[in-house]
Backbone as JSON Lines, residues from 0, in Angstrom:
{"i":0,"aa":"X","n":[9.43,-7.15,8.51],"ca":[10.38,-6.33,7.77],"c":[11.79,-6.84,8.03]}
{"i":1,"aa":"X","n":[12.44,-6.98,6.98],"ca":[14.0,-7.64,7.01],"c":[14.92,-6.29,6.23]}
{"i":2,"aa":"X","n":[15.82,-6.74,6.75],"ca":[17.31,-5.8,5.72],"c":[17.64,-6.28,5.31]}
{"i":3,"aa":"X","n":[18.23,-4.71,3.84],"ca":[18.27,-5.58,2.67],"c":[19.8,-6.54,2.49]}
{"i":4,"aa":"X","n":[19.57,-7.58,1.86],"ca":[20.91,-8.06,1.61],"c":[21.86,-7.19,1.09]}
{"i":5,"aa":"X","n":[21.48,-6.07,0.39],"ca":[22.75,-5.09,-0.32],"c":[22.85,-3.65,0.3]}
{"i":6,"aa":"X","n":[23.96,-3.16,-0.04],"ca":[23.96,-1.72,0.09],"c":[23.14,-0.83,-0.2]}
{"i":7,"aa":"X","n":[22.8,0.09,0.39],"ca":[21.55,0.86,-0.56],"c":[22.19,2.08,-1.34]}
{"i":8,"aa":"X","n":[21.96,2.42,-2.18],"ca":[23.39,3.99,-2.73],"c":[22.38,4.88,-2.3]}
{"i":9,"aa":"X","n":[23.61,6.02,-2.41],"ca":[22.89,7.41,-2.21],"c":[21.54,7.54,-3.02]}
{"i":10,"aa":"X","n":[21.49,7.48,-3.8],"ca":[20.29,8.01,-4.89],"c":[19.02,7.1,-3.84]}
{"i":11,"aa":"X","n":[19.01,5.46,-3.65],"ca":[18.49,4.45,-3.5],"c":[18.19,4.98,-2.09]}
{"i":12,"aa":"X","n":[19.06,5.74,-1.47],"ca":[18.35,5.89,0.18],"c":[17.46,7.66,-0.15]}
{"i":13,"aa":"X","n":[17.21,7.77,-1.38],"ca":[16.76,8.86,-0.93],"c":[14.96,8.83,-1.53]}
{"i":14,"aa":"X","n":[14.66,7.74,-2.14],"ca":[13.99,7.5,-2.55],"c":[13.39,6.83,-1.32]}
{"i":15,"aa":"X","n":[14.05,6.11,-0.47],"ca":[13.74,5.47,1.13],"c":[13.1,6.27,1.66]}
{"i":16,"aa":"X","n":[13.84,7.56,1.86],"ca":[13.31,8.16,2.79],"c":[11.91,9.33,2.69]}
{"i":17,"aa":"X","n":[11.94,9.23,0.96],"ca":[10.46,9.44,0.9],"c":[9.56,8.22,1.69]}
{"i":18,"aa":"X","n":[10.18,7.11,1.33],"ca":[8.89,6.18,1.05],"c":[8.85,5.77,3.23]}
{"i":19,"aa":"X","n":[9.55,6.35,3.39],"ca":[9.64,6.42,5.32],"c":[8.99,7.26,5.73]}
{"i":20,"aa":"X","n":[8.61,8.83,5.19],"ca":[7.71,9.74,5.3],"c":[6.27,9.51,5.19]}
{"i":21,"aa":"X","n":[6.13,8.64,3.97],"ca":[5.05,8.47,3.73],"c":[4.51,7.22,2.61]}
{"i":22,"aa":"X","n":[3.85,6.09,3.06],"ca":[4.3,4.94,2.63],"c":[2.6,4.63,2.28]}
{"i":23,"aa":"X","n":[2.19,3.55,1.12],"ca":[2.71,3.64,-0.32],"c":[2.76,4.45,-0.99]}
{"i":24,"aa":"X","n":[3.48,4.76,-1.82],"ca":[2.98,5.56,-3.2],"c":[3.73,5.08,-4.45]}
{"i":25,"aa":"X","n":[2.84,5.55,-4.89],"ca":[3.58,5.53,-6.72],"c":[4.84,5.8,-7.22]}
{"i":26,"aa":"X","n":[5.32,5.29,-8.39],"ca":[6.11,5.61,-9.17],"c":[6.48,7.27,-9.63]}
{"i":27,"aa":"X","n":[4.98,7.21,-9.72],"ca":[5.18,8.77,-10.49],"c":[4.82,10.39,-9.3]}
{"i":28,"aa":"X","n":[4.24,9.13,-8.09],"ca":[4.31,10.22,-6.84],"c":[5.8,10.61,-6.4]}
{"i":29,"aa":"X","n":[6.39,9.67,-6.37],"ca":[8.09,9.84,-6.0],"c":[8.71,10.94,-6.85]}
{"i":30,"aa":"X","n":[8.6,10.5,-8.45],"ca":[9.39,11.39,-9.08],"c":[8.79,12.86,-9.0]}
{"i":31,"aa":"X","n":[7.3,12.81,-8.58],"ca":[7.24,14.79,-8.61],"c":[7.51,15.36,-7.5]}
{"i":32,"aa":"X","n":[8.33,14.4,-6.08],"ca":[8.78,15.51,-5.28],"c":[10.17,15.51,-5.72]}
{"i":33,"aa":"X","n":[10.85,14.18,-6.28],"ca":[12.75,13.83,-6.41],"c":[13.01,14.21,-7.56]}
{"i":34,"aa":"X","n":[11.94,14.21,-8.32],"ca":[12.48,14.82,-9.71],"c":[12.98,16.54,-10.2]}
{"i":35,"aa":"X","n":[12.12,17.05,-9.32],"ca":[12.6,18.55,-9.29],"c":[13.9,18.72,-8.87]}
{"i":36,"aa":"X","n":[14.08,18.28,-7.15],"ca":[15.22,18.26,-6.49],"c":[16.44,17.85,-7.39]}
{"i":37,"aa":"X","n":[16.39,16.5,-7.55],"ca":[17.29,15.81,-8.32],"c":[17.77,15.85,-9.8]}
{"i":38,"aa":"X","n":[16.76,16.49,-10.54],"ca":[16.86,16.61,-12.0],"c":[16.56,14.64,-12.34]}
{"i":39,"aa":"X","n":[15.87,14.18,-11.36],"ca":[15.32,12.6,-12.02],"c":[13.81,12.86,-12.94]}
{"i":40,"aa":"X","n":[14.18,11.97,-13.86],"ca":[12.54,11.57,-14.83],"c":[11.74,10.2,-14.08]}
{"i":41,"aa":"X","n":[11.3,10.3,-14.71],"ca":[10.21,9.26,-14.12],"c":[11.0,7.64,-14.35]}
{"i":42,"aa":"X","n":[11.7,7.41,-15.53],"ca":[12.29,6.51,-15.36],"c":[13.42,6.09,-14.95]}
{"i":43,"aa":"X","n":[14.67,7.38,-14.4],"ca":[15.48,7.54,-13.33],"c":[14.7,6.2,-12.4]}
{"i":44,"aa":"X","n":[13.64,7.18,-11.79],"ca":[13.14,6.79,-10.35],"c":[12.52,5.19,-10.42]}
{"i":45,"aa":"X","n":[11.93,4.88,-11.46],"ca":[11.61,3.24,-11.6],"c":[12.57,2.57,-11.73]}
{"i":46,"aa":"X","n":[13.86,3.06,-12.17],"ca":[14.91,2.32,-12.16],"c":[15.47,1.67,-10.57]}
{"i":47,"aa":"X","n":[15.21,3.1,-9.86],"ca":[15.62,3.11,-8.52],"c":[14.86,1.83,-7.89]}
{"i":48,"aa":"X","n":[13.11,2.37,-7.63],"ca":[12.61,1.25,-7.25],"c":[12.9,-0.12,-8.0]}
{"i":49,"aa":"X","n":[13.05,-0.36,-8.61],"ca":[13.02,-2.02,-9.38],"c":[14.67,-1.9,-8.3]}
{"i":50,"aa":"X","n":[15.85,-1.63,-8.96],"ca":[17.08,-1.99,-7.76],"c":[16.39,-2.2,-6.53]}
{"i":51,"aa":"X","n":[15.58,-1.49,-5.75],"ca":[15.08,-1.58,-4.1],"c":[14.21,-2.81,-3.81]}
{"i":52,"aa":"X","n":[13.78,-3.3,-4.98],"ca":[12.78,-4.21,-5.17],"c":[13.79,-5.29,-5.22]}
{"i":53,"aa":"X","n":[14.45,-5.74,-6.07],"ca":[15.56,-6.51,-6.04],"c":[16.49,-6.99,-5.02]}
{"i":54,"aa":"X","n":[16.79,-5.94,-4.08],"ca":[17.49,-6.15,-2.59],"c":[16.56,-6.21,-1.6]}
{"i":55,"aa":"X","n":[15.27,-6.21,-1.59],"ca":[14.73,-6.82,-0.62],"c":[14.23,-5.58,0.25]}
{"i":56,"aa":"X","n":[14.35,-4.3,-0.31],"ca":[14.3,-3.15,1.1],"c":[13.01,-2.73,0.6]}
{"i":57,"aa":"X","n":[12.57,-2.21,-0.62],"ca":[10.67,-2.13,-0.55],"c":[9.99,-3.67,-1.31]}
{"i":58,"aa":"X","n":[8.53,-3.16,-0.89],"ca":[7.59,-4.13,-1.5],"c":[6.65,-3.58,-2.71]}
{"i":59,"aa":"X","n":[6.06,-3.79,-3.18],"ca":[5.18,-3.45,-4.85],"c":[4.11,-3.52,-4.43]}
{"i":60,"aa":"X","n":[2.69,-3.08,-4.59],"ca":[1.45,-4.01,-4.37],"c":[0.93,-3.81,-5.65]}
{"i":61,"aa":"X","n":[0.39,-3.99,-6.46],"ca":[-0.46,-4.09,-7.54],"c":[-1.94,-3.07,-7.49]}
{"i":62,"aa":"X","n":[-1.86,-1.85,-8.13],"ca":[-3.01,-0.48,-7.72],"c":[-3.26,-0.42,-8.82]}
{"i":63,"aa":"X","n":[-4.31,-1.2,-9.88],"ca":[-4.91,-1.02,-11.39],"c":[-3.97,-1.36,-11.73]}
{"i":64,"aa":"X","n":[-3.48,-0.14,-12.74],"ca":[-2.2,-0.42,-13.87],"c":[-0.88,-0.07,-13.05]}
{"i":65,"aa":"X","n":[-0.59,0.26,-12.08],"ca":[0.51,1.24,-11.27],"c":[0.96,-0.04,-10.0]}
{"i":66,"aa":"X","n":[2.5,0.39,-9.52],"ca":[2.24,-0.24,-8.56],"c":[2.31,0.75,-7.2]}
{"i":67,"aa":"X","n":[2.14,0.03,-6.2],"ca":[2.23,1.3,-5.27],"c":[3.8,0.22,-4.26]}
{"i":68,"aa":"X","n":[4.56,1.47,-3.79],"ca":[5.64,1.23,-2.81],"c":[5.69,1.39,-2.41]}
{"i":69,"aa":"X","n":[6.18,0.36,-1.18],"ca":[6.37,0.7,0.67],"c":[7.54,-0.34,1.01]}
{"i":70,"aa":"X","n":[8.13,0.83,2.07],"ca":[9.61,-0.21,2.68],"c":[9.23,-1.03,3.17]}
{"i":71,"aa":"X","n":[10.29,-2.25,3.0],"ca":[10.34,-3.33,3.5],"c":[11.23,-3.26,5.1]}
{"i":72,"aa":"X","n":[12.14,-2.28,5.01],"ca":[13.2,-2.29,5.65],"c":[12.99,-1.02,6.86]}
{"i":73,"aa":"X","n":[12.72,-1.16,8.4],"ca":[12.57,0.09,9.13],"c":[13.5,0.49,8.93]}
{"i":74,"aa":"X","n":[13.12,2.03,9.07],"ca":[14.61,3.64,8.97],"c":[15.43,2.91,9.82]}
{"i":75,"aa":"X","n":[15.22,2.48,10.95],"ca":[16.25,2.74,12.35],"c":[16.76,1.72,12.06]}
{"i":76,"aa":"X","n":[16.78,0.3,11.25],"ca":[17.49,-0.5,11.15],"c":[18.65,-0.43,10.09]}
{"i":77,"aa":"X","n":[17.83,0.43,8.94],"ca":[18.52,0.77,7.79],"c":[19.81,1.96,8.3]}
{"i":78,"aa":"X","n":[19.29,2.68,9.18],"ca":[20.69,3.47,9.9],"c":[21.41,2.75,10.78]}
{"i":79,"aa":"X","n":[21.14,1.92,11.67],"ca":[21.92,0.77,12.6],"c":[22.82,0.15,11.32]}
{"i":80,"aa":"X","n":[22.14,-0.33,10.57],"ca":[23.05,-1.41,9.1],"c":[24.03,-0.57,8.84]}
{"i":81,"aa":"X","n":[23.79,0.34,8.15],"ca":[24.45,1.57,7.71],"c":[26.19,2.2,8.45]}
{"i":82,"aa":"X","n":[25.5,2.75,9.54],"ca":[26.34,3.37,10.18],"c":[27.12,1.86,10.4]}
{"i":83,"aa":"X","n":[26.83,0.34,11.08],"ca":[27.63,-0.4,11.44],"c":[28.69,-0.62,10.44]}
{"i":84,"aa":"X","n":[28.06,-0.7,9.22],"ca":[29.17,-0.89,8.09],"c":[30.06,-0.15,7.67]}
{"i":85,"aa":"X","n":[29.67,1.4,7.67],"ca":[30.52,2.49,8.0],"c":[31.78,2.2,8.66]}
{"i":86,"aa":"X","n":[31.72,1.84,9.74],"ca":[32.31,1.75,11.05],"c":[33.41,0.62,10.71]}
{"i":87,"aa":"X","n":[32.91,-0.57,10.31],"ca":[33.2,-1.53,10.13],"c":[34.64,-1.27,8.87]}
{"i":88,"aa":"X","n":[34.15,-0.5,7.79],"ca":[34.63,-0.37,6.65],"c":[36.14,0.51,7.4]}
{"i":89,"aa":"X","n":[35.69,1.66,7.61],"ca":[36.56,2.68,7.48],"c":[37.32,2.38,8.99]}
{"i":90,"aa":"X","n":[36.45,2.21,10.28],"ca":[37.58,2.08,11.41],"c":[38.03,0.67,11.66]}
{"i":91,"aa":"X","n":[38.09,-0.5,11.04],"ca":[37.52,-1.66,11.57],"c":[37.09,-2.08,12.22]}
{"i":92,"aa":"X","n":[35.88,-1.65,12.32],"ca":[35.01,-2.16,13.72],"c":[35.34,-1.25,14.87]}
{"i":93,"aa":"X","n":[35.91,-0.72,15.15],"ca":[36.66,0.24,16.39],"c":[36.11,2.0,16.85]}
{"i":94,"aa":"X","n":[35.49,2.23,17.84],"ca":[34.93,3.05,17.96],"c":[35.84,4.14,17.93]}
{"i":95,"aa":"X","n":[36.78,4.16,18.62],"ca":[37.43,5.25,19.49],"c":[38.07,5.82,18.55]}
{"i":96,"aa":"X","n":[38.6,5.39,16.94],"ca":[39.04,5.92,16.42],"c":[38.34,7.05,15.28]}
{"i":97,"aa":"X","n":[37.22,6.34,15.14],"ca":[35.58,6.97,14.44],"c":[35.36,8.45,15.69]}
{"i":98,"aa":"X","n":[35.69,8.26,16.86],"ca":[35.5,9.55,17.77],"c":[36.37,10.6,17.65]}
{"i":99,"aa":"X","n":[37.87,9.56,17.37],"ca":[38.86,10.5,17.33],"c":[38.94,11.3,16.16]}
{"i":100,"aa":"X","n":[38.33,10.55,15.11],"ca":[38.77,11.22,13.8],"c":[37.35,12.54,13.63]}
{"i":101,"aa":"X","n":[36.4,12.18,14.02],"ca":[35.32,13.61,14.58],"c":[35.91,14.62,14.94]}
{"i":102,"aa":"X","n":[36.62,14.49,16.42],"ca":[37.34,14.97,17.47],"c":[38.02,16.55,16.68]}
{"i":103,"aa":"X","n":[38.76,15.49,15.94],"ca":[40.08,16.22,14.98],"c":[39.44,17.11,14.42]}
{"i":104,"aa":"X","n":[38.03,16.81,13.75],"ca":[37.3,17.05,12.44],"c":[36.49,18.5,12.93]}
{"i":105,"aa":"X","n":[36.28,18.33,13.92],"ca":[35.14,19.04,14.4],"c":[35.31,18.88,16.05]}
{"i":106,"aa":"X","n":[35.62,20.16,16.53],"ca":[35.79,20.56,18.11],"c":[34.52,19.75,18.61]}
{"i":107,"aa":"X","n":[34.63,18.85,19.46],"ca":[33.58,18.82,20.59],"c":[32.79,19.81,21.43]}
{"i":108,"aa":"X","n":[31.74,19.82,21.5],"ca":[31.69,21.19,22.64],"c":[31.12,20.1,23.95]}
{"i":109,"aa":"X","n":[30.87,20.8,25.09],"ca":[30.62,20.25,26.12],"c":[29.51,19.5,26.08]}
{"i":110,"aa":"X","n":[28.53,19.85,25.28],"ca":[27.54,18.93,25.47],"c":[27.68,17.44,24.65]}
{"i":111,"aa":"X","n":[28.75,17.61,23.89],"ca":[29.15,16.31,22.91],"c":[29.97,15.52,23.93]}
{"i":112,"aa":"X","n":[30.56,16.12,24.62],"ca":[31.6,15.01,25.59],"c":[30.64,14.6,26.68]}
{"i":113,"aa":"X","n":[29.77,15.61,27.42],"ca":[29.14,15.21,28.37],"c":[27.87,13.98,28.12]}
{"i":114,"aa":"X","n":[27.73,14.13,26.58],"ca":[26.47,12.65,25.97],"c":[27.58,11.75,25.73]}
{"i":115,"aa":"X","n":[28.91,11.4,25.38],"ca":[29.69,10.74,24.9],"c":[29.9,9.8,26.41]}
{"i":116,"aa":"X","n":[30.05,10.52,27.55],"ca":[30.25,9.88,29.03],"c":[29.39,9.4,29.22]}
{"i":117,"aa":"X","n":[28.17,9.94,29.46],"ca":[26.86,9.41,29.36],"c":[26.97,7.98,29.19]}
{"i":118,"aa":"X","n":[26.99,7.85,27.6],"ca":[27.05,6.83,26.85],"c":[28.12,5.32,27.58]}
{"i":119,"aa":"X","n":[29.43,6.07,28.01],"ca":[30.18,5.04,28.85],"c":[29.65,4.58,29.79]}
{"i":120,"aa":"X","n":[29.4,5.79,30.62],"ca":[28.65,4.91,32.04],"c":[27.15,4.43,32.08]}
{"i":121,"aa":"X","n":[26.62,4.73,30.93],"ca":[25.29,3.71,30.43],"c":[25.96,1.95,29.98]}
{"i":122,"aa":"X","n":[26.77,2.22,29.39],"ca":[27.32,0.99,29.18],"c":[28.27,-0.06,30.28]}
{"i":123,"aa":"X","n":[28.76,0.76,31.33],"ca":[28.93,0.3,31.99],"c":[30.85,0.52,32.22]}
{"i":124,"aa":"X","n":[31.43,1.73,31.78],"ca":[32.47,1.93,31.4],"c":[32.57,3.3,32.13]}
{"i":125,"aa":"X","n":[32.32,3.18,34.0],"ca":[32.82,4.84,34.12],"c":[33.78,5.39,34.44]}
């Protein structure tokens, strides 16, 4: 399993994370849990897969006339990618300011600072 060369969009990671729950399925298995939620049709959602297919993050197998889909790409890498680019984008690369701007955002409570230290003196920063 590799990551994908592209971004995945919102719509595109949510179709993921069916297919992370529960891996292969169909075209038309996807759209009857995302289609309610989402107001997607069936060809919304093939649209989706063919983009996912294209960047490299699921695979197709050939089931009769249907195909069936499964990620190419593990969750935990696709959130490692993710969040790094996040990070990358908005703080440049820089943690402390991604903490600070939380910080601001949303009170810490003790157990957020006390995993945050943690985290330093796991790394080697006490």
């Amino acid at each position: 399993m590799t990551r994908p060369p592209t971004p995945i969009s919102d719509a595109e990671a949510q179709v993921m994370r069916l297919l992370w729950q529960r891996a292969p399925q169909a075209a038309d298995e996807i759209a009857a849990v995302l289609g309610p939620r989402q107001g997607w049709q069936l060809a919304t959602v093939k649209t989706l897969l063919n983009r996912l297919l294209s960047k490299g993050a699921v695979t197709a197998e050939r089931d009769g006339r249907r195909f069936l889909y499964a990620p190419a790409v593990p969750e935990d890498a696709w959130v490692a990618d993710t969040g790094l680019s996040l990070i990358d984008r908005l703080f440049g690369g820089r943690l402390a300011p991604l903490v600070a701007q939380f910080a601001s955002e949303r009170k810490l409570n003790a157990d957020d600072i006390a995993a945050l230290k943690a985290l330093l003196k796991e790394q080697g920063h006490d």
